[in-house]
C-alpha positions in Angstrom: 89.7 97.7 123.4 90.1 99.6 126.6 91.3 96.7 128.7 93.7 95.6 125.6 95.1 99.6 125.6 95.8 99.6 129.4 97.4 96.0 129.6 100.3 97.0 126.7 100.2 100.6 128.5 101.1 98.5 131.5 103.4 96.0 129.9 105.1 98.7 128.0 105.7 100.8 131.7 107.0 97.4 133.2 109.7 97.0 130.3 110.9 100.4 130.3 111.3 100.2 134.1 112.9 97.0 133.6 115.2 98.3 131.1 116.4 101.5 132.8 116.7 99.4 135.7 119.4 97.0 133.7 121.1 99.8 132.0 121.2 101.7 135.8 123.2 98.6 137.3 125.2 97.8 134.1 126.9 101.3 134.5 126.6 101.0 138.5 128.4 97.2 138.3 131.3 98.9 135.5 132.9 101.1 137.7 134.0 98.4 140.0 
């Protein structure tokens, strides 16, 4: 289950990344 774990670790990392990322532009993109 090791290689499992470290894939949905990894997946998990990508999509909170992804979804700071968004949320980052979103507010950067508003204040025009």
């Amino acid at each position: 289950g090791g290689v499992t774990g470290d894939g949905w670790l990894t997946l998990l990392l990508m999509i909170s990344m992804n979804m700071t990322s968004i949320n980052y532009w979103k507010e950067y993109l508003s204040k025009d």
